[in-house]
N, C-alpha and C positions, 0 to 999 in steps of 0.2 A: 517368134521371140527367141531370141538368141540365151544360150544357156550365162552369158555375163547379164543379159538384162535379167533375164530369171533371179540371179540371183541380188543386182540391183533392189529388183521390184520387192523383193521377197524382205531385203533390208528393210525399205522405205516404209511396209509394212509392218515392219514390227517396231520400228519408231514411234510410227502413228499409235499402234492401238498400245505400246509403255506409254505415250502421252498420254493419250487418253482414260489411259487407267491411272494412269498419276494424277491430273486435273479433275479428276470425276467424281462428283458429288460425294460430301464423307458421308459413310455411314453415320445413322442417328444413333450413336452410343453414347451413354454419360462419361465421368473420367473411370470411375471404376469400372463401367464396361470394357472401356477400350485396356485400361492397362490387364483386367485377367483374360481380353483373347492377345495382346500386342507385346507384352510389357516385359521382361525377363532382368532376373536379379544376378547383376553382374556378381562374378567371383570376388572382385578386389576389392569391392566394398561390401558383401554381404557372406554372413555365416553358412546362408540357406538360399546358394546359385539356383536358379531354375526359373522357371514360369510364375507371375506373380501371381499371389491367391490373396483376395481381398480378406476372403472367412480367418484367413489366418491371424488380421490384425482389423476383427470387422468395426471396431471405433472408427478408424478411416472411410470407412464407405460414406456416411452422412455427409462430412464434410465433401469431398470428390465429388459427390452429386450435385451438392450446394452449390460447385462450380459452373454445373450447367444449369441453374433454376434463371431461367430470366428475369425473372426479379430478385437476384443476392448481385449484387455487385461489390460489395465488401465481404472478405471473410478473415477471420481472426483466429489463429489455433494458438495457446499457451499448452505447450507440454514439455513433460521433465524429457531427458537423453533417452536414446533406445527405444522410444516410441513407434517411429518411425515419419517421421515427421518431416523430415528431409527427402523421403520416399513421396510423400502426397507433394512434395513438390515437384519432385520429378515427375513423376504420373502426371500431373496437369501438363509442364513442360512438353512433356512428349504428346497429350493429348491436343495441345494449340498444334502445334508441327503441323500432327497429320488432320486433324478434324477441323477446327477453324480458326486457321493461321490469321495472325498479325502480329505486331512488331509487339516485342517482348524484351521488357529492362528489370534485370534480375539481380537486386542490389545486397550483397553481402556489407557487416562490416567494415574491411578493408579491399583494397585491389590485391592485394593479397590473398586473403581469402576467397576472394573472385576465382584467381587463377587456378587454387588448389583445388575448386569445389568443382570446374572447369573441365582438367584433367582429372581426376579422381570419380569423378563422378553422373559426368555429363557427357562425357566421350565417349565412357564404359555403355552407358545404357543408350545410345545411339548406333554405336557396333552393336549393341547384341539385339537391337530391333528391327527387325526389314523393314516396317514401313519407314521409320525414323534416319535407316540407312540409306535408304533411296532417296530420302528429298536433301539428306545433309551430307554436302561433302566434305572428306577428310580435309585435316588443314595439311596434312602434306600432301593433297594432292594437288597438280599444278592446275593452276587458274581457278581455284576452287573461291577466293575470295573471300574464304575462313582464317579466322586466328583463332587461340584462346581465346579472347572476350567478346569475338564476335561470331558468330556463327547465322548465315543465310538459309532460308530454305523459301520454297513455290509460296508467296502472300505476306515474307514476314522475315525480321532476323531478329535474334537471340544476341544479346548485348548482356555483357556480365559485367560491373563495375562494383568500387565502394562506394560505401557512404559518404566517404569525404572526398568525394572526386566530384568539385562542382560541375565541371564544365561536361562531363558524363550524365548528370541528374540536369542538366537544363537545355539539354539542344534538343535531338530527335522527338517527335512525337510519340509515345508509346501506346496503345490499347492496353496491353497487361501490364502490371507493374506484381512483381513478388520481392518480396522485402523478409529477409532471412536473417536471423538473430537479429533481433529489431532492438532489443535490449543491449547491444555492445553497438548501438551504430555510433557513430563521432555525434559529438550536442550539432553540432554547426558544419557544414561541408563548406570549407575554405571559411570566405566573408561572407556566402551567401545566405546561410541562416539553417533551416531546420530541413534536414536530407529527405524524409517524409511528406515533406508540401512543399517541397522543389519538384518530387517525384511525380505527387499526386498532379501536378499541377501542367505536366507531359499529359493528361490524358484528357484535356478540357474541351478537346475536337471531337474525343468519341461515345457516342453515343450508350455502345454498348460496351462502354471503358468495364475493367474490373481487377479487384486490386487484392492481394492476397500479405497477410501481414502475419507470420509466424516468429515464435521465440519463446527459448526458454524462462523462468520469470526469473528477476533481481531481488532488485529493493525492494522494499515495502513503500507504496508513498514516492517511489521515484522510476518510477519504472513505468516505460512506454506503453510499452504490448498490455499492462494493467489497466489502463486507460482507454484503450482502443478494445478489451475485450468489456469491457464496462458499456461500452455505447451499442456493442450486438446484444445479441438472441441469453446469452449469458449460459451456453449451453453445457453441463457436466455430463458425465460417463459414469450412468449408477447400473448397478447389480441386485437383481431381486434378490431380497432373503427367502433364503427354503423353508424357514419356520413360519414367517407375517404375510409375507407375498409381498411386502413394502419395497417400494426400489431406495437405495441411499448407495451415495457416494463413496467407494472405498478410501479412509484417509490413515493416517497412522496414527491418529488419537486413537482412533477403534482398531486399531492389531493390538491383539494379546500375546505376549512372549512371556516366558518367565530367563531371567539372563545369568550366565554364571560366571564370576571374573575369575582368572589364574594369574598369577607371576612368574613370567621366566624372567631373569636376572633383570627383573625391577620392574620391567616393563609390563604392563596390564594387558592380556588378550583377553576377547571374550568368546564365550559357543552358546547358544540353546538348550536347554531342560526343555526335551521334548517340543511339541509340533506349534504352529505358530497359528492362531487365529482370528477372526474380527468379531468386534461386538454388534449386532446388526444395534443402532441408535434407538433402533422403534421398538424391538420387545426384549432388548438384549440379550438374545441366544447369541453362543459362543458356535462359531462355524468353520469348522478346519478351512485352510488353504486351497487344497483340493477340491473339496468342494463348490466352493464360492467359484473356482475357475469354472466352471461347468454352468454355473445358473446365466439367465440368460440376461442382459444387457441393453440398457439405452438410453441415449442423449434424451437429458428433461432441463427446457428451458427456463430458468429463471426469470425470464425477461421477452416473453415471445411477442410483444407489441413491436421489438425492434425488427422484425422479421419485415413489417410494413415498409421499413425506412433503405431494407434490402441491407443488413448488417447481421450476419452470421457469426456467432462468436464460442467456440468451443475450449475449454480447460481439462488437462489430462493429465495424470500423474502416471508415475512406474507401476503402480501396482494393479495395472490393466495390462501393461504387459508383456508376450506371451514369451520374452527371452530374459524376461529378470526375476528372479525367484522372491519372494519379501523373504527371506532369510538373507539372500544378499544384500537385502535396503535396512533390516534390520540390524545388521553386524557394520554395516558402512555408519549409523546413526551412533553404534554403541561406543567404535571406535573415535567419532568425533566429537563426541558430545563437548569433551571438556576445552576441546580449540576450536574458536567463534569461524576462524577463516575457513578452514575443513570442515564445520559444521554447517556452515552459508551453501558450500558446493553441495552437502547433502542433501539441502533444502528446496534449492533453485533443482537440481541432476534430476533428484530419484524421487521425493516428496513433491514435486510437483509446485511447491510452495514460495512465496513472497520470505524474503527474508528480512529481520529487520533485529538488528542489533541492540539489544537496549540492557545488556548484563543479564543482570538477574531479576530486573524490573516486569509486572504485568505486562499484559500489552491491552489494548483498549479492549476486546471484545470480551477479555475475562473483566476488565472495570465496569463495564457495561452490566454484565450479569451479575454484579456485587449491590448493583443500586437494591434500594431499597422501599417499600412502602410506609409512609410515613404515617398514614393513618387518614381516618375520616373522622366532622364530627356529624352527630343526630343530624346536622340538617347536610350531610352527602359533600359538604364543602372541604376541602383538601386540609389536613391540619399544616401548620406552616414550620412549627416549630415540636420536635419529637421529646418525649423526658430524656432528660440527661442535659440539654442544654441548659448551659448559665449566662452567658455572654454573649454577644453579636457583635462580630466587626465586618467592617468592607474596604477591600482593596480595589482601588479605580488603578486603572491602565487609561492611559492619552495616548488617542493616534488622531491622525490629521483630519479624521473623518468623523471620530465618535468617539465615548466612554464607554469602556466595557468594563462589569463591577462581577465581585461574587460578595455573597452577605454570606458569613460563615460562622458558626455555633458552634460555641465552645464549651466542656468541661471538665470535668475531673482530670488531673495527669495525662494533659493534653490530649485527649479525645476530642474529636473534630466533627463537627454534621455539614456536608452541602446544604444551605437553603435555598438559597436561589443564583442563577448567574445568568449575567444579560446583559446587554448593547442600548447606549440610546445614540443613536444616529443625529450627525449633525457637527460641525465646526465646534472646537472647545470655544472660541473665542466670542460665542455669542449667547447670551443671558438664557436663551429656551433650554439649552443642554442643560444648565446647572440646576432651572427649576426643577427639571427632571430628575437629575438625581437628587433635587431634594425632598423630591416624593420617595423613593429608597429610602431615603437617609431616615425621612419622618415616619416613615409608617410604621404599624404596630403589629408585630409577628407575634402570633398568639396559637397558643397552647389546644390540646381537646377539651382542659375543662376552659375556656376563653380568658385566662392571665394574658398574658403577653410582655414582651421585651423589646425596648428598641435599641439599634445601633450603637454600641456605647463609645467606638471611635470609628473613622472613618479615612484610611491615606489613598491620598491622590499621588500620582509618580507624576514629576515636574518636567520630567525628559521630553527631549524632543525639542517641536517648532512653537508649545504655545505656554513656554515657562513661566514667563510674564502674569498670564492671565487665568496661570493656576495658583498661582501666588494671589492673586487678588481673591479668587475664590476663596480659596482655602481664609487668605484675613476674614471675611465675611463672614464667613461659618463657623468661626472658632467656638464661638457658643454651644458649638455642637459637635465638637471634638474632630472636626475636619482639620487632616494636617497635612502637610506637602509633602514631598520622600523626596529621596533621589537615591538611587539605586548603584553600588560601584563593588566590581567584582575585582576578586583576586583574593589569593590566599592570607589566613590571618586577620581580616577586616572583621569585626564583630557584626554581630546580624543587623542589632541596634545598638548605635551612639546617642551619647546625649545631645540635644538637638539645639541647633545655633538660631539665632533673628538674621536673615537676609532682608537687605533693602529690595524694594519693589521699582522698577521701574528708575533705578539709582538714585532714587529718593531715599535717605539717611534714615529721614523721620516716620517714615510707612512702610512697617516690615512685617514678616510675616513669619510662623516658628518653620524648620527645616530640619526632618529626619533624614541623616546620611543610613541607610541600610547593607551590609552585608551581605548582599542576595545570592551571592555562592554559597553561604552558612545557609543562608534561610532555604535554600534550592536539597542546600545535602540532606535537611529536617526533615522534607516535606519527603523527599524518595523514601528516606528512613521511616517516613509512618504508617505512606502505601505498600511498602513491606509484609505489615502488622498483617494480620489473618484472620484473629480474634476479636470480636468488642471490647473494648477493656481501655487500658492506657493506652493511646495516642493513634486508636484503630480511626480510620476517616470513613464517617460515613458519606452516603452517596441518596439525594432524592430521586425517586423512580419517577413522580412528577414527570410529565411532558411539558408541564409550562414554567417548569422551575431551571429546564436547559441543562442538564447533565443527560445530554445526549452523545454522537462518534466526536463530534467536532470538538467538544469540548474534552473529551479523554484525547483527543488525538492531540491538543493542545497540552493539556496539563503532563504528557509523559512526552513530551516534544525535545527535550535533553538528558544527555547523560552525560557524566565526568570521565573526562580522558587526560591522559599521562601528553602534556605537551613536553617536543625536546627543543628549548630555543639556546642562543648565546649566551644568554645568564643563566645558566639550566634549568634541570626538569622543575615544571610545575605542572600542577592540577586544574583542568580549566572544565565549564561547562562547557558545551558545544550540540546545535542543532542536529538531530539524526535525519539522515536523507530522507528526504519526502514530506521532511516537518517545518511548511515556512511560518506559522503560527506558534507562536507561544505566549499570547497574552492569556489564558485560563494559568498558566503556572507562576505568571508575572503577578495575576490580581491573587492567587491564593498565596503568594510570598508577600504582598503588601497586606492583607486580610490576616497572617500569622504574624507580623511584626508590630500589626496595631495591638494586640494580645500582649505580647510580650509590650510593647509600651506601658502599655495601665497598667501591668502585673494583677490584676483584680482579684482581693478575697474569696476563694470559689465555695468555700464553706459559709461565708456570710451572704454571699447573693443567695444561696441554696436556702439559705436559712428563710431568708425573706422572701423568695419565690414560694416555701412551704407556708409564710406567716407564722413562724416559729417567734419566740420573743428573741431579741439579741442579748447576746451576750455583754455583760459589764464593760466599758470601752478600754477597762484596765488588764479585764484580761482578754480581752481580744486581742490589745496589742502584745500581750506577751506570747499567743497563741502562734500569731502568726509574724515569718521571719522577715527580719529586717533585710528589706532592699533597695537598693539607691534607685529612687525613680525620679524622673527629670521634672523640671518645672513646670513644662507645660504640661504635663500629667497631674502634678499636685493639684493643679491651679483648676482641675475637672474633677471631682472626686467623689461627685454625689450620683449614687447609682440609680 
């Protein structure tokens, strides 16, 4: 053999066994094995260059393994910035490459964001990985058949695109799909419709498809990734306390700061009085900073039946970790607190949290914990009506499907009780709905010692498709204090006017009475009373009852608006307006029809009281001088026996 074949031969051989070692079975590593022996954190994007180590951010490990469980084909991560979140994507990226390649659509935001995440961060960590280096060629090298968005390798190629790039999200088949700030994706890509089941809908071929959906959280109520972590495992990242052994979620309700404000030339900074700590929930010991880094850590699911359905879903805040101090999460919170927009990024960044705008208003889960027990009597039966009530009225909302009412209790200097709030299912336009509510209307809400009260009016809202045929209701009922509304916003309009006869049916002679209301006034009352903090004047109670329906849906309904400064061509006014996430608001409609039947009657609350006690009345001479004269409408007079 000739020393040119020699070295021919010597070539051919080392062809074969690089193919061979490139083609040859991957090792059986999970993602986190392979990125702490394969993985290296490039310079230009990371503080701490080197060798990746899983222990450094071991929240990541669960998820990464989740990757290879053959039974998770969905996995879900919500976490705040600096997690590293954007790392467990790469880590998988580089683990399909080398261990079990297939076609992979890896969908940012915009194409923009594609390119920059591209360069920046996908190029980085393919140079600094041999095995990742050897299956992916440079895009400047010739014939390599790489671009920015697209990237080949042995089994598979890497396609980076937006959201709103249809024709990107509807051709190629994919096996992996990873979807990256799922929260800013476009609602619609082009005409096609929703970027997420365009996506999903690439992988209908593969058997062992699997689909990875990360993002920091938004809105409250409008927010994707809230949704999709809702349908997994529902899994958080708690920390045993060293005092109970209890594991709980580090949040920033439970950090303890004491904060101290300065003025330099006007402006407010703030620093810490000493060390910062968490309240552990379960036996409230107070646990330095320090500490709590050091205890040990683990994902506890909320919701582990979805594990069945192969839905993984993890939520992680900053204060897990290991390059954000909570003195920096606390000084970023103190500094925003009082601008909503700089407070929102502190929210969604570093708290880990749903953000949701509503001023200075509760938000449902502290309305929730405000309910109340209203009592039992001797025989274990729910009391329906609490002391303090004097009156009952009920506001109906019409939708094309159903009535939904609340009966609400009233006393002294507007003080308010829930009694009940409910749905009767079924078309307004047909006689079963109405009997129904006039079972509401009739029954008799009764006390611990068994008095009771019923309904003393009752407004129907006429809006909508079935105006007609609430008109006729309402004639029917007047016997019973049922009256029609009609609800019209805008500044200046009083809450209640005095109420007109509209003909029915454009029939002259068959009318029915008509309250115009002010529900901007009535809407600004009602935020004004759930303000309150205290029993007393115009505090609103809440039934803890499960069958009385002041459950999420119904707080998430009744705080479903807030008042914002609009700027139009006639100028500023004040308008209500729906907060994202809130397409419900008939609990705030029927409690603004339920406060305006009140203010219609104006009713004696001293004389009901009187007579609920069986007290003797007062002289009718001087009752009327007791109480103030006020103009009440006819059809109020025309009702007047309590």
């Amino acid at each position: 053999m000739t020393r040119t074949t020699k070295k021919a031969a010597a070539k051919l051989n080392a062809a074969i066994s690089g193919a061979v070692k490139r083609f040859a079975p991957p090792e059986s590593l999970t993602v986190d094995e392979w990125a702490d022996k394969h993985r290296r954190l490039s310079p230009e994007s990371s503080a701490e260059a080197g060798p990746w180590r899983t222990k450094r951010t071991p929240y990541l490990e669960e998820p990464m393994k989740a990757f290879t469980d053959p039974k998770v084909h969905k996995i879900v991560m919500v976490a705040a910035s600096q997690v590293g979140k954007s790392e467990l994507e790469l880590n998988i990226i580089g683990y399909i490459i080398d261990q079990d390649p297939g076609s992979i659509l890896y969908v940012h935001p915009t194409i923009d964001d594609a390119r920059k995440f591209s360069r920046l961060r996908v190029a980085p960590m393919i140079r600094d990985s041999k095995p990742l280096k050897a299956k992916v060629h440079d895009v400047k090298a010739k014939d390599s058949g790489n671009t920015i968005l697209q990237k080949s390798f042995p089994g598979g190629m890497l396609t980076l695109t937006g959201s709103n790039s249809a024709s990107a999200l509807a051709s190629t088949p994919a096996r992996y799909i990873i979807g990256d700030e799922r929260d800013r994706w476009a609602i619609s890509a082009g005409t096609e419709g929703d970027p997420w089941a365009l996506a999903e809908a690439r992988q209908a071929t593969f058997y062992n498809a699997k689909a990875v959906e990360v993002s920091t959280p938004t809105i409250k109520g409008n927010s994707n990734i809230e949704t999709s972590f809702y349908q997994g495992t529902q899994e958080r990242w708690c920390h045993r306390c060293p005092e109970c052994g209890e594991y709980h979620e580090i949040v920033f309700d439970d950090i303890k700061f004491e904060p101290e404000a300065t003025r330099i030339r006007g402006k407010k900074t703030w620093k810490l009085k000493g060390g910062i700590s968490w309240a552990c929930p379960g036996c409230g010991c107070l646990i330095p900073e320090e500490t709590m880094r050091r205890q040990p850590a683990k994902w506890i699911a909320e919701n582990p039946d979805a594990y069945a359905k192969g839905v993984r879903s993890f939520w992680l805040n900053a204060f897990s970790s290991p390059w954000t101090p909570w003195q920096k999460i606390v000084l970023k919170f103190l500094d925003a607190q009082n601008d909503p927009q700089r407070l929102k990024v502190v929210y969604n960044t570093l708290l880990g949290q749903l953000w949701e705008d509503r001023g200075d208003l509760e938000d449902e889960d502290t309305m929730l914990a405000r309910r109340e027990d209203y009592g039992t009597r001797p025989d274990g039966t729910p009391v329906e009506l609490p002391d303090g009530v004097l009156v009952l009225t009920c506001g109906v909302d019409t939708q094309d499907n159903r009535l939904e009412y609340e009966v609400v209790g009233h006393g002294h200097y507007g003080e308010t009780w829930g009694i009940v709030k409910g749905y009767i299912m079924g078309r307004p336009d047909t006689p079963e709905v109405w009997q129904r509510l006039d079972d509401v209307i009739d029954h008799v809400y009764t006390f611990k010692n068994g008095r009771g009260l019923r309904i003393s009016i009752t407004c129907v809202d006429s809006g909508g498709h079935f105006t007609q045929e609430v008109y006729e209701a309402c004639r029917a009922r007047i016997h019973k204090r049922v009256f029609a509304i009609k609800g019209k916003g805008g500044d200046g309009i009083p809450f209640v006017s005095p109420p007109s006869k509209v003909p029915i049916r454009d029939n002259k002679k068959i009318t029915c009475w008509l309250y115009t209301l002010g529900v901007d006034a009535g809407k600004a009352s009602i935020m004004a009373s759930l303000k309150v903090q205290e029993p007393g004047p115009r505090y609103c109670h809440f039934n803890r009852n499960p069958d009385a329906g002041y459950d999420l849906n119904y707080f998430n309904g009744l705080l479903s608006e807030k008042l914002v400064l609009k700027h139009t061509s006639r100028g500023d006014r004040w308008a209500w307006e729906k907060l994202p996430g809130h397409n419900r608001n008939e609990a705030l409609d029927c409690r603004d029809y339920a406060m305006a039947g009140v203010k219609i009657i104006n009713p004696d609350m001293d004389a009901v009281e009187r007579r609920l006690k069986g007290l003797e009345e007062k002289p009718a001479q001087q009752r009327q001088q007791a109480r103030p004269k006020t103009k009440r409408s006819k059809a109020a007079n025309a009702f007047d026996d309590w």
